[in-house]
C-alpha positions as CSV (number, residue, x, y, z in Angstrom):
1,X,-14.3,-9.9,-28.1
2,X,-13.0,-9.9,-24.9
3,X,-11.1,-7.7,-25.0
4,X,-13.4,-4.8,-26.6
5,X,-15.1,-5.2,-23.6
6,X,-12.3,-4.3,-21.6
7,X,-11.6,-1.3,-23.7
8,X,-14.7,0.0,-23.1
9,X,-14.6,-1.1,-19.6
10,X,-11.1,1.0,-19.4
11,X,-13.2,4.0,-21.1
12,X,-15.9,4.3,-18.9
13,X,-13.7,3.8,-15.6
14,X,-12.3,7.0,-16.5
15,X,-15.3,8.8,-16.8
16,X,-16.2,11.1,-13.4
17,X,-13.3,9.7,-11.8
18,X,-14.2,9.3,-8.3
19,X,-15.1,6.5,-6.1
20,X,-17.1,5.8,-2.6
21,X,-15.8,7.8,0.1
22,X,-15.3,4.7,3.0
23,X,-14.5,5.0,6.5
24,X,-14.7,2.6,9.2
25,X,-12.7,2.2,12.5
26,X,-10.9,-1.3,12.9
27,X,-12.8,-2.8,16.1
28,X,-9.7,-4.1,17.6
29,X,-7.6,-1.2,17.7
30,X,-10.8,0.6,18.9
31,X,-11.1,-2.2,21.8
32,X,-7.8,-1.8,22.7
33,X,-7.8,1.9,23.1
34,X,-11.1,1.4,25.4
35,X,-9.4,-1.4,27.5
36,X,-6.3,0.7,27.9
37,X,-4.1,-2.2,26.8
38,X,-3.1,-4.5,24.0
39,X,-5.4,-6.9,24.3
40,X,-3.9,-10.6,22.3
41,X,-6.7,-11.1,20.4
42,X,-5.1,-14.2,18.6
43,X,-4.6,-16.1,22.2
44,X,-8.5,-15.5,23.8
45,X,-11.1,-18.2,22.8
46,X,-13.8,-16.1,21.8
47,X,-12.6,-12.4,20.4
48,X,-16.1,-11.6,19.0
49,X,-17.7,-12.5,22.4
50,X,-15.1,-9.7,23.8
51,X,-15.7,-7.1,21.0
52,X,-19.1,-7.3,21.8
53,X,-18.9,-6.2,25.9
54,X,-16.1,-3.7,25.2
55,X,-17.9,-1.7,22.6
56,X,-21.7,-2.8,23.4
57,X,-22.4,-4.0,20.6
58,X,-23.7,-7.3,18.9
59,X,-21.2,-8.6,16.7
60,X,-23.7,-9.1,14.1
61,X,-24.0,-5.0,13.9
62,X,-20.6,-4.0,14.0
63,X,-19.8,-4.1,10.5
64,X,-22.4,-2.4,8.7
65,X,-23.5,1.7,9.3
66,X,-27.0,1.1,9.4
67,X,-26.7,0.2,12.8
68,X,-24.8,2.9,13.6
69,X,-22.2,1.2,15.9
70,X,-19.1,2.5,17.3
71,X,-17.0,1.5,13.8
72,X,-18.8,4.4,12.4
73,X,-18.5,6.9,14.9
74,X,-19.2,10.7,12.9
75,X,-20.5,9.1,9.7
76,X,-24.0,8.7,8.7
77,X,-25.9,7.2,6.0
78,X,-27.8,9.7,4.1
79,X,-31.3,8.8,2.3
80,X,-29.5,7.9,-0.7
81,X,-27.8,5.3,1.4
82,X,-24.7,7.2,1.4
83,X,-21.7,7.1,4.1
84,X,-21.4,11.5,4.9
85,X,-19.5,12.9,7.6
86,X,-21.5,14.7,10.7
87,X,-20.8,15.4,14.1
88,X,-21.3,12.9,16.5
89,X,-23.7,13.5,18.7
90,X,-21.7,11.2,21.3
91,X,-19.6,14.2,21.6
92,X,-22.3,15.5,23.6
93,X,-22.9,13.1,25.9
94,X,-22.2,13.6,29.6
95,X,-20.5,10.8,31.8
96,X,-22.4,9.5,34.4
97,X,-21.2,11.0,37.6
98,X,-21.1,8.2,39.7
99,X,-18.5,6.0,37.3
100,X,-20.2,3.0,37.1
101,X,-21.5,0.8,34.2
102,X,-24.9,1.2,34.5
103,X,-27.1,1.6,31.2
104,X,-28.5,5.6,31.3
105,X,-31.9,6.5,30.0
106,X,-34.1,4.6,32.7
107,X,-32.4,1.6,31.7
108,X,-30.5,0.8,34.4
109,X,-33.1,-2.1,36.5
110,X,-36.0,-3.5,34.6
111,X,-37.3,-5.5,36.8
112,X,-38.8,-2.6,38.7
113,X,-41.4,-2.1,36.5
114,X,-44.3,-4.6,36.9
115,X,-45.6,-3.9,33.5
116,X,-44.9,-1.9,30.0
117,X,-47.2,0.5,30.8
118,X,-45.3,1.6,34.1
119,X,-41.8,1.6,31.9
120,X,-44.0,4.0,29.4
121,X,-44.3,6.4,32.3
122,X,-40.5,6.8,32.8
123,X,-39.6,10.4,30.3
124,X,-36.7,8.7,28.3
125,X,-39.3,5.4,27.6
126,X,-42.1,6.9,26.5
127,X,-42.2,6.1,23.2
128,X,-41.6,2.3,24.2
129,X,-44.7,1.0,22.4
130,X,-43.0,2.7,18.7
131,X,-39.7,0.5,19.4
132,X,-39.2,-1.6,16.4
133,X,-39.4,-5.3,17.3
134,X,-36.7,-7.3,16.4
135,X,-37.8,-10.5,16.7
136,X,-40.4,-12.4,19.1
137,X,-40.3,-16.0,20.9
138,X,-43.2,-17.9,22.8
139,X,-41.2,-19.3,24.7
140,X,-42.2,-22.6,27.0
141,X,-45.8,-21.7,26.2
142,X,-46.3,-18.6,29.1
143,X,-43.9,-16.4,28.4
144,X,-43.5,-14.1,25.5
145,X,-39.7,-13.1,24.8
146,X,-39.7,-9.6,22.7
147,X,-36.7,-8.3,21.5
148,X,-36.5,-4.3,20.2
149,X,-34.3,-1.9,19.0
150,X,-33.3,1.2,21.1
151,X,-34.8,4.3,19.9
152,X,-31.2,6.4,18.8
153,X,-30.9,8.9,21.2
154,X,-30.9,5.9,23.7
155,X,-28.6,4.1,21.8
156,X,-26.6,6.8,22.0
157,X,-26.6,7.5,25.8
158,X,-25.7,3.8,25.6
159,X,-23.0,4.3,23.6
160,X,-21.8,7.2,25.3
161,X,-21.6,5.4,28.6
162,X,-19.7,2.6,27.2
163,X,-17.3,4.6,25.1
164,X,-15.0,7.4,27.5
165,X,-15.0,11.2,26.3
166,X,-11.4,11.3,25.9
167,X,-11.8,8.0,23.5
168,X,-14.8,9.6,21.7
169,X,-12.2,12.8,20.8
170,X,-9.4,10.0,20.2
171,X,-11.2,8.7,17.2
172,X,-13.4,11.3,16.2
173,X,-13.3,15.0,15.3
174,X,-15.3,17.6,16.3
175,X,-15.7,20.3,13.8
176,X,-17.2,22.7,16.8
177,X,-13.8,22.7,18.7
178,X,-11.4,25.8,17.6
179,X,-7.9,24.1,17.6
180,X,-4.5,26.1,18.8
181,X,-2.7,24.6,15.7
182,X,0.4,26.4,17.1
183,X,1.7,23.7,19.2
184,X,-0.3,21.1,17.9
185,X,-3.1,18.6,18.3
186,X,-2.7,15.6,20.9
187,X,-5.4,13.0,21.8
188,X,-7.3,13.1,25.1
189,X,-4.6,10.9,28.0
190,X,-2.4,10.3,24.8
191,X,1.3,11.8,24.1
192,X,3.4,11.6,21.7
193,X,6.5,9.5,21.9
194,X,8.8,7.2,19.9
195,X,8.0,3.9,19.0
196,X,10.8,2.1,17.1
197,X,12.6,2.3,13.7
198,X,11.2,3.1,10.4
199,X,12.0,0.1,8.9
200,X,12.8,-3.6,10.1
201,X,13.3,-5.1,6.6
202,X,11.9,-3.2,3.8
203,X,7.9,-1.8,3.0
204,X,5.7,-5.2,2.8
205,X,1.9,-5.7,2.0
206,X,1.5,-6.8,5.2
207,X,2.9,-4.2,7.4
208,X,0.5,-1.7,7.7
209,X,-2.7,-2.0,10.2
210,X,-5.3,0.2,11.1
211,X,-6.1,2.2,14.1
212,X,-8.7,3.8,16.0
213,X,-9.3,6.1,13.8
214,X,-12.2,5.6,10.2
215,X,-8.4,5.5,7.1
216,X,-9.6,2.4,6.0
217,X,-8.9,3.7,2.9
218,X,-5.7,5.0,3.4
219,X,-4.0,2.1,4.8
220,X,-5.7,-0.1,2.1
221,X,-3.7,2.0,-0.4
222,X,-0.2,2.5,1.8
223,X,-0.5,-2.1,1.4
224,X,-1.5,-1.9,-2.2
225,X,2.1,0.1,-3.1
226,X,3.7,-2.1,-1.0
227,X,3.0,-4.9,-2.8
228,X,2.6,-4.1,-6.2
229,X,5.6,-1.2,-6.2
230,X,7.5,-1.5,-3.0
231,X,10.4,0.3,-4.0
232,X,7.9,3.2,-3.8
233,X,8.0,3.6,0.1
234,X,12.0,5.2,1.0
235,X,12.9,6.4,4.2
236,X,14.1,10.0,3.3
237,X,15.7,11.3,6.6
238,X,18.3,14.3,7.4
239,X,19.4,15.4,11.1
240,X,17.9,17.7,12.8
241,X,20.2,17.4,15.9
242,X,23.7,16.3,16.9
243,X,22.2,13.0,18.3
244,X,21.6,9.8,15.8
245,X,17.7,9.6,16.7
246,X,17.1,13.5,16.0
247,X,16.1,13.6,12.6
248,X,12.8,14.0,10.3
249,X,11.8,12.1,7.6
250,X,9.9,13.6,4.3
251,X,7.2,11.8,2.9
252,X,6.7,13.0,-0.8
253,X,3.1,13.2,-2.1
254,X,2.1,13.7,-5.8
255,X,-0.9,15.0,-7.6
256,X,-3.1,12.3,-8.6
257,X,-3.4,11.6,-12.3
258,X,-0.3,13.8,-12.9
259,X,2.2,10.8,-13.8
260,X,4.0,11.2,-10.5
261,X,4.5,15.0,-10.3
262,X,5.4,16.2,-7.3
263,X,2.6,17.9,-4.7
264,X,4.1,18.6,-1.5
265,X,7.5,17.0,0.2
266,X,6.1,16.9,3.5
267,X,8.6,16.9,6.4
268,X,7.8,14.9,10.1
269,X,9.7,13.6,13.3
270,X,9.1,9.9,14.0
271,X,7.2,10.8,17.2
272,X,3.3,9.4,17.0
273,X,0.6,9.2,19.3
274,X,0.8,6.8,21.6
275,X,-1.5,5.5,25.0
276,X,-0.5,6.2,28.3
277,X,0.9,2.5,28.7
278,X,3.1,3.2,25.5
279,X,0.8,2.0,22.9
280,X,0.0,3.1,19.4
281,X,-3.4,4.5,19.3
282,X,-3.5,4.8,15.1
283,X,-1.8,3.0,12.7
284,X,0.9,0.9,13.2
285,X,2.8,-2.2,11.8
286,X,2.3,-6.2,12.2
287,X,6.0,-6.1,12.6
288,X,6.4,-5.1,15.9
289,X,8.4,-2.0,16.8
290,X,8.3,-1.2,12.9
291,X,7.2,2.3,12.6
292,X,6.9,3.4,9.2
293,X,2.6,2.9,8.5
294,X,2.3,5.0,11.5
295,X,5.0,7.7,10.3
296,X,3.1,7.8,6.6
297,X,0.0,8.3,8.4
298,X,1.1,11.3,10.1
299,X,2.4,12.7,7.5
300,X,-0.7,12.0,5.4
301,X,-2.5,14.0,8.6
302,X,-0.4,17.1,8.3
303,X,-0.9,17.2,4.2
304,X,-4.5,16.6,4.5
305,X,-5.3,19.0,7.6
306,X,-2.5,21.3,6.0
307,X,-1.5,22.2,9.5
308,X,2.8,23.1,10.2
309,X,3.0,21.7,13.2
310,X,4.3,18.7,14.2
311,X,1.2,17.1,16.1
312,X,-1.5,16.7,13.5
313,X,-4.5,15.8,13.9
314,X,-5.0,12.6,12.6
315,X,-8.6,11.9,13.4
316,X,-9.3,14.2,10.2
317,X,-7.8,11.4,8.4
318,X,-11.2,9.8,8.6
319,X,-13.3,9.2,5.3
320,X,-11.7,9.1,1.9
321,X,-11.2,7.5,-1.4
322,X,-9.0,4.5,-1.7
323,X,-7.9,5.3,-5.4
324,X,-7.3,8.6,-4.8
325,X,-4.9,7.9,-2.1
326,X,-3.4,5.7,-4.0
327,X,-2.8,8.2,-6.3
328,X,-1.3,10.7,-4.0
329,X,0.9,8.2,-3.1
330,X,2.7,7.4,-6.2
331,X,0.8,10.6,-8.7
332,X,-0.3,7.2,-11.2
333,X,-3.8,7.9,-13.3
334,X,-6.7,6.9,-11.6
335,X,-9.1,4.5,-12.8
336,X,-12.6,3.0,-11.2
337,X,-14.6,-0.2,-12.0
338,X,-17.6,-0.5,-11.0
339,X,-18.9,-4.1,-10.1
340,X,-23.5,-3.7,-10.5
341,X,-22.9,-2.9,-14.5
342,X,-20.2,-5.4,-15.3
343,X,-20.6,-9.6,-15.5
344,X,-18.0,-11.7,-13.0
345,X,-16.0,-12.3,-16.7
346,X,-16.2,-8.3,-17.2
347,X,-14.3,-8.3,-13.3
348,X,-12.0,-11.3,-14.3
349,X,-10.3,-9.9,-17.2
350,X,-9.9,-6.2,-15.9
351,X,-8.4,-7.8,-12.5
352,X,-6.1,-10.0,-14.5
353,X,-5.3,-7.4,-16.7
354,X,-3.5,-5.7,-14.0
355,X,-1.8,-8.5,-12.5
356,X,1.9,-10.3,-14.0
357,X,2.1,-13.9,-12.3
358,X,-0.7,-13.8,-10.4
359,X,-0.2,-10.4,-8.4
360,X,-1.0,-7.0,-9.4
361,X,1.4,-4.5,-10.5
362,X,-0.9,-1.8,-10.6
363,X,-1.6,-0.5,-6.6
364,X,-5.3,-1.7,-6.6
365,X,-7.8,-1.4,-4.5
366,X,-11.4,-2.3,-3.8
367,X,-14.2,-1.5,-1.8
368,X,-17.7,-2.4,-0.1
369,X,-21.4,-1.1,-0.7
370,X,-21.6,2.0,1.8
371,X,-24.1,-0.5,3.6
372,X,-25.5,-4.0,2.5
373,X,-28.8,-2.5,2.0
374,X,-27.3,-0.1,-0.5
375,X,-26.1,-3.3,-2.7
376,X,-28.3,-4.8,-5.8
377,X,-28.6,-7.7,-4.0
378,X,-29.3,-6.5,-0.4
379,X,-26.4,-8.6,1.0
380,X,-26.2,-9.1,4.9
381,X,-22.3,-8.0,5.9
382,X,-22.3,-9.6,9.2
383,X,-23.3,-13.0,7.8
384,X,-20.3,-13.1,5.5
385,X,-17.7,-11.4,7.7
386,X,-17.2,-8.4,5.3
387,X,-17.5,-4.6,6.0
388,X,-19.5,-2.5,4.9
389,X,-18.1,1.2,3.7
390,X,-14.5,-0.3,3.8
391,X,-11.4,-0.2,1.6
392,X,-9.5,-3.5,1.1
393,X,-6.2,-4.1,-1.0
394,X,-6.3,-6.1,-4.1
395,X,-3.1,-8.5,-4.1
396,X,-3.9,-10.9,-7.0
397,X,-6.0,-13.7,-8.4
398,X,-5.9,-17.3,-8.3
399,X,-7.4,-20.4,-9.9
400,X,-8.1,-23.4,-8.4
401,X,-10.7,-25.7,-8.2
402,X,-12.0,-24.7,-11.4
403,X,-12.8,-21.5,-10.3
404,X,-11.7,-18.2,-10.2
405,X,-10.7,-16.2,-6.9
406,X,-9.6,-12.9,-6.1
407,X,-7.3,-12.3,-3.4
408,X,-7.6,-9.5,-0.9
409,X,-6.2,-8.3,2.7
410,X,-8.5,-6.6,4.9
411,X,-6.1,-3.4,6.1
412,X,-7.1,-4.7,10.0
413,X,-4.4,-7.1,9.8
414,X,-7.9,-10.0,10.7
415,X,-11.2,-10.3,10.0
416,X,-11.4,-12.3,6.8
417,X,-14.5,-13.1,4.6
418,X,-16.1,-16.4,6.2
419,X,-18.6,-17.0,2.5
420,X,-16.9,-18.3,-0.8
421,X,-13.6,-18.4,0.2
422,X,-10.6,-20.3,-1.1
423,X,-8.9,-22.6,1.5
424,X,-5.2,-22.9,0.5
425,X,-1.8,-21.8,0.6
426,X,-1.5,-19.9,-3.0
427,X,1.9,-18.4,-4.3
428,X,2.7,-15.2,-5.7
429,X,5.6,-14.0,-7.7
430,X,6.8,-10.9,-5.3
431,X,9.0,-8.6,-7.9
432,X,12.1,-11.2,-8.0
433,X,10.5,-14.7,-6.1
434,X,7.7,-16.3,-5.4
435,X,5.8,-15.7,-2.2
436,X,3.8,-18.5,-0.6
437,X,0.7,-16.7,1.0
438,X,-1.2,-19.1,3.6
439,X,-4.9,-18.1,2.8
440,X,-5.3,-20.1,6.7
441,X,-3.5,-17.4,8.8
442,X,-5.6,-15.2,10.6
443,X,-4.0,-12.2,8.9
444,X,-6.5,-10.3,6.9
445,X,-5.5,-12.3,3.7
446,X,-8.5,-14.2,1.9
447,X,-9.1,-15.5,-1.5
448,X,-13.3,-14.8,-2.9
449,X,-14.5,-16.4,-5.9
450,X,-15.1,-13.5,-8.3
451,X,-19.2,-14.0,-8.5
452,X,-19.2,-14.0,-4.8
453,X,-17.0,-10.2,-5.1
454,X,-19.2,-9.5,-7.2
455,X,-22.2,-9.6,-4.9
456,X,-20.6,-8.0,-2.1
457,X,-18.0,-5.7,-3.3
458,X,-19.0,-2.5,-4.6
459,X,-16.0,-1.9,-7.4
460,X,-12.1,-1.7,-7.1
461,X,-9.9,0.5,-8.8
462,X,-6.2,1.4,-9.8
463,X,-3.7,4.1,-9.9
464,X,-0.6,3.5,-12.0
């Protein structure tokens, strides 16, 4: 019986194929491009307490659109609770003159007003008695703490004073600027510059780590083939120049669905976009001075923006399908699963049904509700230290405990579900051993039980 259901499981995955478009910028990458330096997030006591003053923002909003943090800079959710792409309206936002830190929008001292009704006088806080209230406190039995949320345009100016211009265009792009795609695209103070060797070792799941810039998707899929088909990822190279380091690599893409047929060879140098203190804005590796996530993101940057030059731009990278890159990647037939119409046994047997000794060896992926709101059960993102609208990488499944887990790495390289989680070291047979994967490093590797995916996760899919 079982396995009718997955039959007709398999059936109706094929059925449309497509899946959530998800973007979402990884916060520390973002913090670090703000800062201006690589900030050692592992060695500070409090990170979150950090994120939270560099991109003004509570930590409790950061993960979920509704809020309409900085994660989610030029996405939107539409009535239908779905993540679309608009223009950002912090694009428009003019610096404050004077350089300093200073909230905008009449903001900046409250304690010269003597009372709300003198605030409600000042233009931009006229509409102060409309704020939503948040929450409310009588506090020590005289005083009345009120808490509301800014209106959006002065969220925005808030925003807009926290986050640079030139970061804004770093990680965002603005469909009313006219590019000269003759000598290329380069982010605002960035350049573009060397940054190590393609390979240290060899492709591994854990190598690639998102940037400043909303590929969730992407670099969930670019984990997925290392893993499950790592022998995928070559470094195709030929010179370009009498010199050993002048050469370009080409990164094949196929059509998706096609069996591996190939779509375009597309051809790069190993220069990227880097900081003006050397530092990778976009993607890079968790091995350090390993280049090759970065070099497969620029090259996914010229195919998707179909530009010739050299410099693409890869904030148009932003906001994709995570199956569907997949598929480019390796040209494998796509297939979607759904999590609202299946039972956690329905989810069970498909995941295990693409996995050989525990890991999967089909490239899968899987990803969030567009926003907790948007999810059957109206779950709260924050709470549970999951993201909302973001693409993760299905490594396996393990059972312990009596119960069943499925095993995931968040493509930030951190940030780990905190609710039903599996505390252990779990092992994994990697194509000809077995890997031991420490479930307690802070590496973007967790293991959910499947009723709690089920809850959170809006479906996963594979291409193979």
């Amino acid at each position: 019986m079982a396995t009718s259901k997955t039959s007709k499981s398999r059936a109706a995955s094929s059925a449309g194929k497509q899946g959530q478009n998800c973007a979402v910028i990884n916060p520390y990458a973002l913090a670090d491009l703000i800062s201006g330096q690589r900030i050692p997030w592992n060695d500070i006591p409090d990170p979150k307490s950090v994120l939270e003053q560099i991109l003004a923002t509570p930590y409790e909003e950061l993960f979920d659109p509704k809020y309409g943090g900085p994660l989610y800079v030029g996405l939107v959710l539409d009535k239908h609770l779905k993540l679309v792409q608009e223009r950002s309206p912090l694009l428009d936002v003019q610096p404050p003159g004077d350089g300093d830190d200073s909230r905008p929008g009449g903001l900046e001292n409250l304690g010269e007003y003597p009372t709300l009704a003198d605030m409600a006088r000042v233009a931009d806080l006229k509409s102060i008695l409309e704020w939503p209230i948040l929450c409310g406190d009588l506090s020590r039995f005289s005083r009345l703490h009120i808490s509301l949320r800014l209106p959006p345009a002065l969220r925005t100016l808030q925003l807009g004073n926290a986050l640079t211009a030139d970061v804004i265009r770093s990680i965002t792009f603005d469909p009313a600027i006219i590019a000269n795609v003759d000598p290329g695209w380069t982010p605002p103070g960035g350049h573009w510059a060397t940054a190590g060797d393609f390979f240290h070792e060899t492709a591994e799941f854990f190598d690639p780590v998102q940037g400043a810039v909303a590929n969730c998707y992407y670099i969930a899929a670019l984990s997925a083939i290392a893993w499950a088909t790592p022998f995928r990822l070559a470094h195709l190279t030929r010179a370009t120049g009498p010199t050993q380091p002048q050469f370009n690599d080409q990164i094949n893409f196929c059509k998706p669905d096609s069996g591996g047929t190939l779509d375009q060879a597309i051809q790069v140098s190993e220069t990227l976009p880097m900081t003006a203190g050397g530092n990778l804005i976009y993607c890079r590796s968790s091995e350090s001075g390993e280049t090759w996530p970065a070099i497969y993101e620029k090259a996914f940057a010229k195919l998707k923006t179909g530009t010739a030059t050299d410099m693409p731009d890869i904030t148009q990278t932003a906001w994709g399908d995570c199956v569907w890159a997949t598929a480019q990647l390796n040209g494998g037939t796509r297939s979607y699963y759904d999590t609202a119409s299946r039972s956690a046994d329905d989810l069970w047997t498909l995941l295990r049904s693409n996995c050989l000794s525990y890991r999967t060896f089909n490239p899968m992926t899987a990803w969030t509700y567009s926003s907790g709101d948007a999810s059957p059960d109206h779950v709260d993102y924050a709470s549970a230290q999951i993201v909302g609208s973001h693409c993760y990488t299905v490594l396996g499944w393990a059972y312990r405990n009596c119960q069943r887990w499925i095993v995931l790495r968040n493509p930030w390289g951190n940030t780990e579900a905190a609710t039903s989680i599996l505390d252990a070291t779990i092992s994994m047979y990697d194509v000809s051993w077995w890997r031991p994967i420490t479930l307690k490093n802070n590496d973007g590797v967790f293991a959910m039980e499947i009723g709690a995916f089920k809850k959170y996760f809006a479906g996963f899919g594979t291409a193979h």
